[in-house]
Structure formats: C-alpha cells, structure tokens
N, C-alpha and C positions, 0 to 999 in steps of 0.2 A: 210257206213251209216247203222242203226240198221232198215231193211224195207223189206219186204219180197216182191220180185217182179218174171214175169216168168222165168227171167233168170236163180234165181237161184232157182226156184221150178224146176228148170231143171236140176240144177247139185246138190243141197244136198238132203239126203235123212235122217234119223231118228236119235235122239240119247239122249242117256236119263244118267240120271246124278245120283249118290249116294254121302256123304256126312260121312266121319268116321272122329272120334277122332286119332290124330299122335301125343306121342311125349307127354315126359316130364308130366306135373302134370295138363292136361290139357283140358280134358269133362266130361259131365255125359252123359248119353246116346243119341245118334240121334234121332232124328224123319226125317227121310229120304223118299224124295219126290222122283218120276221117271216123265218122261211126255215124248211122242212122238213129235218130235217137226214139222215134214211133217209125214212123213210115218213110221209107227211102222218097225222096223228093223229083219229081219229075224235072226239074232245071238241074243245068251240071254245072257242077261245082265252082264256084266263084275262082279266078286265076289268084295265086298269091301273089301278092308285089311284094320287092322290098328295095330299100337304099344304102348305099354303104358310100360313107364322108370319104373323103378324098383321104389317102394313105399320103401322111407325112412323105418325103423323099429324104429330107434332112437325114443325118447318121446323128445315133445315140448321141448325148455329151461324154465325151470321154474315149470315143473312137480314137485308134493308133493304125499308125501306119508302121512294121506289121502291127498288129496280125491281123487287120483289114486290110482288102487292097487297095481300097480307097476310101475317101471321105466325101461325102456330098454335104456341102453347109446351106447354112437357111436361104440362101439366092439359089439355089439349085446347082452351085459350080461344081465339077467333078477334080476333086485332087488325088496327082501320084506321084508316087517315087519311083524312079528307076537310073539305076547308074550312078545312086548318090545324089541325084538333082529332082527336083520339086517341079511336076507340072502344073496349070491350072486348066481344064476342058481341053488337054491334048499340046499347051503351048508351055515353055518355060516357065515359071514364075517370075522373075527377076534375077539373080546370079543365085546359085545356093551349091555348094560341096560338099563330098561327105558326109553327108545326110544321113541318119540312125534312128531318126522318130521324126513321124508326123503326130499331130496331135490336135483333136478337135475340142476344145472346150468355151463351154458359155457364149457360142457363135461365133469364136474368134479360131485362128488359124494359125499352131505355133511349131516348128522344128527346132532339132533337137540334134547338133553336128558330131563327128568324132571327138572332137576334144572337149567335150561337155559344154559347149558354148548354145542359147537358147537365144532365141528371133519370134517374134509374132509378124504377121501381115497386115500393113495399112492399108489394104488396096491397090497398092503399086509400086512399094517396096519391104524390105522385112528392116524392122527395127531389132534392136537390142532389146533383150527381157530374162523373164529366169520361169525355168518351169513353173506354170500356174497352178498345179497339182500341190505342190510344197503348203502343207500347213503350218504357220506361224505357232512354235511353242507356247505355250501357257504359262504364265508369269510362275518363277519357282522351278521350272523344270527343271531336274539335275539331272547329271549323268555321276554314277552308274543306274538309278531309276530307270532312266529311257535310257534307246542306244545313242540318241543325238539329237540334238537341239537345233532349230529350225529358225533364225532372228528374224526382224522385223521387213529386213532386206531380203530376205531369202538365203543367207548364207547359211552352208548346213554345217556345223561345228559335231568334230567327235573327238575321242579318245584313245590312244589304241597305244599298248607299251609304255605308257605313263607320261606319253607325248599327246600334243592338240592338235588338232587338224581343223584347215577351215577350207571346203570345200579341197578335201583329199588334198590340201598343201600346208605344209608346216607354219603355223602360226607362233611366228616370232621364236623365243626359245622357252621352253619348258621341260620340266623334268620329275620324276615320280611324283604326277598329278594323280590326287586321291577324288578329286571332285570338280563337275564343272556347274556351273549355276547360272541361269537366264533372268535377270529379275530388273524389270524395268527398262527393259530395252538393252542391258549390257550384257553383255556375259563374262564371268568371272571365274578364279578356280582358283583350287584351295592344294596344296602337295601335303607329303606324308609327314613332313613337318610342322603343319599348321599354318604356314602360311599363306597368305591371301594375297591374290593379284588381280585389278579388272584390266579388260580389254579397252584399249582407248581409238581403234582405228588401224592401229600400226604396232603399238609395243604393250605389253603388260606392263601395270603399271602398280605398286604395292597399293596395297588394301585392307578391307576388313571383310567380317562376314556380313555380305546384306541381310542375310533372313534369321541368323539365330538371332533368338532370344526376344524376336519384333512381331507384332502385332502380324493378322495374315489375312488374306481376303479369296475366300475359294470361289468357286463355279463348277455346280456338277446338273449332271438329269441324265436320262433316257428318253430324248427325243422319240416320238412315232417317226419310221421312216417309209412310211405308204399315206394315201388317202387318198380318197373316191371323192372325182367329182362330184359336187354340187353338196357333199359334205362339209361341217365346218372343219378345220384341224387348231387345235392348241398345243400349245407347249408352255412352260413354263420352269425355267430352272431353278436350282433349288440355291441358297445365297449364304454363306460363313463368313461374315468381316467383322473380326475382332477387332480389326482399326479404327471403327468410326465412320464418320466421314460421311456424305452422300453419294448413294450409288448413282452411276448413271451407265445405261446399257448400251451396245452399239450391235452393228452384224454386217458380216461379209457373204455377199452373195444373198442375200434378201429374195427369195421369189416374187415376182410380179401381183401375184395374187395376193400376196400375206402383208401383213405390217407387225413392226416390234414399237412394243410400248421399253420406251428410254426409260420408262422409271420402275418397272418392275422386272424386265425382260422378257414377259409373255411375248410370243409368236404368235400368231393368228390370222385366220385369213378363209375363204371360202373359192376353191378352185374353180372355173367352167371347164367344160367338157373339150373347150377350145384351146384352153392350157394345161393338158392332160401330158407327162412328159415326167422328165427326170431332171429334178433339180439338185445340183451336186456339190461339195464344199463349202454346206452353209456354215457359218462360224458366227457364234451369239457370244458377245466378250463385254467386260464390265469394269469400271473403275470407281475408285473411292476417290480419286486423286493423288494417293498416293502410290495404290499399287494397283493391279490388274492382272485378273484372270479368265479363261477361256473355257467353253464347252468344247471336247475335242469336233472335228469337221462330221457332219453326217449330211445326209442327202435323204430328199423327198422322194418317191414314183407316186404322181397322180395319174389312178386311171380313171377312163371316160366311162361314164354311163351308157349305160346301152336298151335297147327297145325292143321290142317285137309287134310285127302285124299280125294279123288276126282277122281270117277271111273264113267264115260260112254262107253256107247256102240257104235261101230265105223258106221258108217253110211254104206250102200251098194246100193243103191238104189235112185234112182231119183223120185219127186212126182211123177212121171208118168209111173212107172213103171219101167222105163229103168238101163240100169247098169250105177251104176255111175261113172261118167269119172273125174274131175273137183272138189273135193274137197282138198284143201288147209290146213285145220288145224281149232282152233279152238277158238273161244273168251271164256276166265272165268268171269263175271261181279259177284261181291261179295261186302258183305257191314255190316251196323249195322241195318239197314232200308232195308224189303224187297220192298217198292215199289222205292228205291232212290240207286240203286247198285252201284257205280261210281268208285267202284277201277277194275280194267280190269286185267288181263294177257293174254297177246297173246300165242299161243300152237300154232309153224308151224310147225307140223308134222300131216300129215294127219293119219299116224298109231298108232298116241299117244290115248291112252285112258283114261288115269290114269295123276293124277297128286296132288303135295302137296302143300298145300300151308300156308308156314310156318311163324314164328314170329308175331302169335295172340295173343294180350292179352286178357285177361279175358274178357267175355260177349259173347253174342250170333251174332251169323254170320248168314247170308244167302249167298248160292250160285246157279248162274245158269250158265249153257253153250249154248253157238252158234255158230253155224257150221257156216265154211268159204266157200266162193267160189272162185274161181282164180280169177275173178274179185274184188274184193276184197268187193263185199254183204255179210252180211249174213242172216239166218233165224232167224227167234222168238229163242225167249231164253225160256229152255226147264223147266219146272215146278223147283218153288225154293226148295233146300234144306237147313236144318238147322244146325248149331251142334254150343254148348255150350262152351263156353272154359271158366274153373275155374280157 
C-alpha cells in the first residue's frame, strides 16, 4: 500500500531522484526535480549520466539544392552548387552545366539542368534519368480529372488549348482534345467530336474508348504516414475489380523493415530504433491482368524510441535518526500525467540507485520514487521529475 505509517518511518530513511535523457533520438533538456522524502540523506546525491546515439549526418530524403545549401549523403559526402556546376567535398563532380536542382533521394544523387534534362551519379559519372520524384499515374487517369498524367517512363503529358503536350512539347497533332486517358500503359484522347486516338510512340493512332462501358479495377486507402519504432504498422488497401481475374500486388520503394503480401496488398512490418527516418514515395499498385491500379505515393516518418535514467540517492537513515536496518528496494511510479502515475517498476535491490527506463515514445514523462520496507510499505514518493522524449 502507498501510506506512510510508524513502521516504516522506522525503517526508510531519504532519497531523492534525477531524471536524464538515454538513448537513441530522444529529449531535449531536463528540468529535474530532487525531494527528501523522510530525511534528507547524508550522501550527496548520485551524478546523473546520460547517452545520446550518434546524430545521423545524412540530409533528410528529399533535400534540394536550393533551398539547402547543401546535401550530405549516406557516405558522409558534402555536395554543392555554385556557378551552375556540382561539387563533391569541395572538388567538381564530373562535367555538369547549368545546374537548377540538386536533389537527394532514396541515397542517390540526381540534378536537374536548364533545359529540363535530369542525371543521377554512379560514383563517377552522371547518367541519364528523369526526376525520381515523378509518380507514375494510376490506370484510368484522365485529364480534365487531374491536371496531367505521369506514364510509365516518366513522361509528363497535359492539355492546354485543346492541344497535348508531352513534356511541354507538342505531341504529334491534335486539336479540340475534350479528354486524355492513361489506361494500360498507353495514353489516349478523345476530341469534341468523339473521336478516339491512342499514342503509339510517335503519332496518334485512331481508336476506341478503353474504359467505357468495361469492366474496372480500383485501388484506394489512407495509409498511416508516421510510426514509432518498435511498433508494428499495417496497411491495407481497400480492392473494386468488377473484371475478375486474380489479383496480384506489387510496391515501389518498399521500406527495408516492411514486407507486402502480393496477394492481398497488406504492408507490414516492425521498424528498429536504427531505422527511424523518412521513407518516401511508397507506391502499392495491383493487377488483374488486365488492368491496374494505384494508391497515390505517400511516405512513412519513423521515429525512435527514447529512454531515461533515473539516479537516486540510497537511503541511510531512519526518520528517527537511527541506522537503518530494513530497507528492501524501491517503487518507480512514471506516467504522461504527473498527478495520475500508474505505470510502476519494482527495483529489489536495496543498493540500486540508478535505473533506465527504456522504450518511451515521444512526449513528456513524469517520474517519481519510493522506498520499500521489508514489510512490504512504503514512503511518499519523492518530488516528480521530468524529461521530454522527441
């Protein structure tokens, strides 16, 4: 029972409590409380320790050059731009001109020139690429729906004046275009007349409508886009295929922790504290075989758990002066609410004075301690302390 009676004003005597940040990515400064809880103790006060994990250096996924000034990637390298041209740790990179975007993604390293031309780095030259950013539309996609359609290669197709564009250049010839349509890897469009042309590479080619009147296969959900390590996370999207068929799931950009089941499209997976980060343009997409659709792109933040120490002073002393004989060990009462503490740990070591206590997530803690008696009393619990965990 939590009651402070003669007995054990007879056998505990003082102890007082501090409060540190342990561990991984996880306070900002204490505000640390002490209290006597009978008798102030003749030993001074235990020192508090604490640990804090080594601070990533890597930049966010998704860092730009602007509006950072630079990018440090997973090897430590510092990259920049100046004058249009690309350094790596203060040296050139390889040739590069006219320069308008750096760009850090998925640990790769890509620019972005005046004329809209894109390059990633193999370590010792830059290759040909296309913005990794670009999500791939979802089967169905029309314009006017969206503003523009996204294919399979990355070409970005719009509309504008009743004319198409495929990457801001005029695609073939077209003229009061009422609709454009992405279905199956082609993209198609319909004019104010009704009729139908697909894209074949080079020229439009006459057509029909793919999607009236046919069968349809959706993909939707509200992904979570957070979770704390050492939590599990699922997902699961939700499935409309009037067609038939057997589904089967696929995904881009997969996190390292997770795994997707190909046959129902659950996500799943349980982060460590070690792969606490931002996982970015995951895409969970799905076929019948004859058609396919998409979750639009979202992204993970896993953050790490975090810990605190926990250093008091060992008791010596009975309220009454006398040595003390009878103390037992000690109660932690800890919580999110300092008047409502209800998580406990027991410490039966009466020479413990120190202790951690680990796998906190984010938010602010309170802790306090009380001394045990062999009878199994103990005293008031000793002034609360604080610590934050981000």
């Amino acid at each position: 029972m939590r009651q402070t009676n003669y007995i054990l004003m007879a056998a505990v005597a003082a102890s007082c409590l501090t409060a540190a940040a342990c561990g991984g990515n996880s306070s900002t400064g204490s505000n640390v409380a002490a209290a006597t809880l009978l008798k102030a103790a003749t030993a001074s006060t235990a020192a508090t320790t604490a640990t804090t994990a080594a601070t990533a250096t890597a930049s966010v996924n998704g860092t730009t050059v602007p509006s950072a000034s630079k990018i440090i990637d997973g090897a430590g390298n510092v990259w920049t731009v100046g004058g249009g041209a690309i350094s790596e740790n203060g040296a050139l990179a390889g040739y590069t001109n006219a320069v308008t975007l750096l760009l850090y993604v998925n640990n790769t390293i890509y620019q972005q020139n005046t004329a809209g031309g894109w390059w990633t780095w193999n370590n010792n030259a830059w290759v040909a690429s296309s913005d990794p950013r670009k999500v791939i539309s979802s089967n169905g996609a029309t314009i006017p729906a969206v503003t523009q359609i996204i294919d399979s290669s990355g070409n970005v197709w719009a509309v504008s004046g009743g004319v198409i564009y495929k990457n801001g250049v005029l695609a073939g010839y077209s003229n009061a275009v009422a609709q454009l349509v992405y279905d199956n890897n082609t993209v198609y469009q319909a004019n104010a007349a009704g009729g139908w042309w697909s894209w074949n590479g080079s020229t439009w080619v006459a057509g029909t409508d793919p999607v009236g009147g046919t069968a349809t296969l959706n993909l939707s959900g509200n992904p979570s886009t957070s979770d704390t390590a050492g939590q599990a996370y699922s997902f699961v999207p939700t499935t409309s295929n009037t067609g038939g068929g057997t589904l089967n799931f696929s995904i881009a950009n997969l996190p390292a922790w997770a795994s997707l089941n190909a046959a129902t499209g659950a996500l799943t997976g349980t982060p460590s504290s070690a792969q606490a980060g931002t996982y970015s343009n995951i895409v969970i997409s799905v076929s019948n075989g004859s058609a396919s659709a998409s979750v639009p792109a979202f992204s993970i933040l896993v953050t790490a758990m975090g810990s605190a120490n926990l250093t008091w002073t060992a008791p010596t002393e009975n309220s009454n002066g006398t040595s003390l004989a009878d103390l037992t060990g000690y109660t932690i009462y800890y919580g999110t609410d300092p008047s409502d503490m209800t998580q406990t740990i027991a410490v039966d070591s009466p020479s413990t004075s120190t202790y951690q206590v680990s796998n906190l997530p984010a938010g602010t803690f309170y802790f306090a301690v009380a001394a045990m008696a062999s009878d199994g009393t103990e005293s008031v619990e000793s002034t609360v302390a604080t610590k934050t965990i981000l």
